[in-house]
N, C-alpha and C positions, 0 to 999 in steps of 0.2 A: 630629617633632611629638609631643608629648606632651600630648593634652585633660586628663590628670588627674594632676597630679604627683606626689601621694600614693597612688598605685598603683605606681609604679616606685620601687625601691631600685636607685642603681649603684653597682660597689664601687670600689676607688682603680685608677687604670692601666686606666680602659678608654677606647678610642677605639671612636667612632659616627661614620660618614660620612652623608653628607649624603642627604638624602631617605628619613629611615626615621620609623615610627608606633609609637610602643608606645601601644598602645590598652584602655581599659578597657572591657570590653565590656556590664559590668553594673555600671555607678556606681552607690554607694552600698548595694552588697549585697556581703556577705562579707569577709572579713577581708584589711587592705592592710598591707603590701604586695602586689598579685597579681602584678607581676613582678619580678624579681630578679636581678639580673645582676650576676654575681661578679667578683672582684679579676681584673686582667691580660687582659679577654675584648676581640676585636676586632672588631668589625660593621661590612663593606665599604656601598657604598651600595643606597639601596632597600628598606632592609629591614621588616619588618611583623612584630611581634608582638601577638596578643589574647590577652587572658585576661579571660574572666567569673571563672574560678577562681583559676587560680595557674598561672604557667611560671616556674619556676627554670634560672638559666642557672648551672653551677659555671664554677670559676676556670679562664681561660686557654685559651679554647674561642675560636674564628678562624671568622668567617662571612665566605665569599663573599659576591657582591652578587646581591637580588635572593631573599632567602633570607624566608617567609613559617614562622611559625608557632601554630596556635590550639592554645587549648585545649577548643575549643565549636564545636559544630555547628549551625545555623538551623534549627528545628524547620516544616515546611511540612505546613499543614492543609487540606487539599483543603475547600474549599468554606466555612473558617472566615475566621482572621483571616488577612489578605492574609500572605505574607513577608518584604515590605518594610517593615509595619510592626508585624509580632508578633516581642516581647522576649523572645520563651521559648528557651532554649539547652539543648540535650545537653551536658552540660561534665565536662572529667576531666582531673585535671594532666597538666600535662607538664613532666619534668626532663630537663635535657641535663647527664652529670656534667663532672668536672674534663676538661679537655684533650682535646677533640675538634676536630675539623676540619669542617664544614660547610660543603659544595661546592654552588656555581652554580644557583640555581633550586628549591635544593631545598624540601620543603614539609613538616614537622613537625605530624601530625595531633594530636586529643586524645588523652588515656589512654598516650601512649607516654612512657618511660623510653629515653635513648638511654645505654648504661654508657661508664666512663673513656674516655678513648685512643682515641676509635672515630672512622675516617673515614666520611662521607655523601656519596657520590659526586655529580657533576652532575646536576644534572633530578629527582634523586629522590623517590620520595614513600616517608615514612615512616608506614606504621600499624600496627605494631606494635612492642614493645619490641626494641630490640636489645642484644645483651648485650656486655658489657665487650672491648676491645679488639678489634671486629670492622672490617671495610670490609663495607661494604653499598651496593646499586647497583638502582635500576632503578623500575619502576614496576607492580606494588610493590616496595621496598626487598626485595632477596633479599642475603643473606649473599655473600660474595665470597669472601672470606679471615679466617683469624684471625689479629692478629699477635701473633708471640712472643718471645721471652717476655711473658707479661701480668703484672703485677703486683700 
C-alpha cells in the first residue's frame, strides 16, 4: 500500500512482496521524494516503511519479511493533545547504504545510518549508526563482527 505515491521513488530491479506500507507520515510537508529505494533492492513480505522526513534505501539491499522502518517518533503530551491524534513527530533521516542484508523483524529507528555490506541480524533493533561492513545483533543492535576485507 502506498496512500501517497509522490512520496516514494523505486529504482529499476526491485521486487516488493506482498503486504508492505511505505507510508508518508507528514503529507504535504517537506520535500518528495521522502522514500527512496534504490536499483536491485528486495523487500520479502510485511514490510512498513515511514518517513515524515526521508528514508533512503541504496542499491541491492535484501529485506526479510516483516522488517519495519521509521524515521519519526510520536511525540506524547501528558495532559495536552491526546497521541492518537497529535501530528507532531521527532523525525531524522535514516539511510541504509548499497548492499546490506536485513534480517527477520528487525526494526530501523530514526537518525540511524546503517554503512555498505552490513548484515542486521533477526529481531533486532537498530538505534544507532552502524558503520560499514559490520554484523550487528540484538536489542539494542550490538556489533557482532566486522567483515573483511571492507572495501
Amino acid at each position: 500500500m502506498v496512500p501517497n505515491p509522490r512520496a516514494v521513488a523505486v529504482g529499476s530491479h526491485v521486487t516488493i512482496c506482498a503486504g508492505f506500507v511505505l507510508a508518508d507520515l507528514a503529507p504535504g510537508v517537506g520535500e518528495y521524494p521522502k522514500i527512496v529505494i534504490g536499483d536491485g533492492v528486495t523487500i520479502l513480505f510485511r514490510f512498513q516503511c515511514n518517513a515524515a522526513q526521508s528514508v533512503t534505501i541504496g542499491k541491492n539491499v535484501l529485506f526479510a519479511s516483516n522488517v519495519l522502518i521509521t524515521d519519526s517518533d510520536h511525540v506524547v503530551e501528558p495532559g495536552g493533545v491526546p497521541v492518537t491524534r497529535n501530528g507532531k513527530f521527532i523525525t531524522r533521516p535514516v539511510r541504509i547504504e548499497d548492499n546490506c542484508w536485513i534480517g527477520q523483524n528487525a526494526v530501523i529507528l530514526k537518525g540511524v545510518t546503517i554503512g555498505h555490506d552490513s548484515i542486521i541480524g533477526a529481531n533486532t533493533v537498530v538505534t544507532r549508526d552502524v558503520p560499514p561492513c559490520s554484523v550487528v545483533a540484538g536489542n539494542p543492535a550490538r556489533l557482532i563482527r566486522t567483515i573483511v576485507p571492507c572495501n
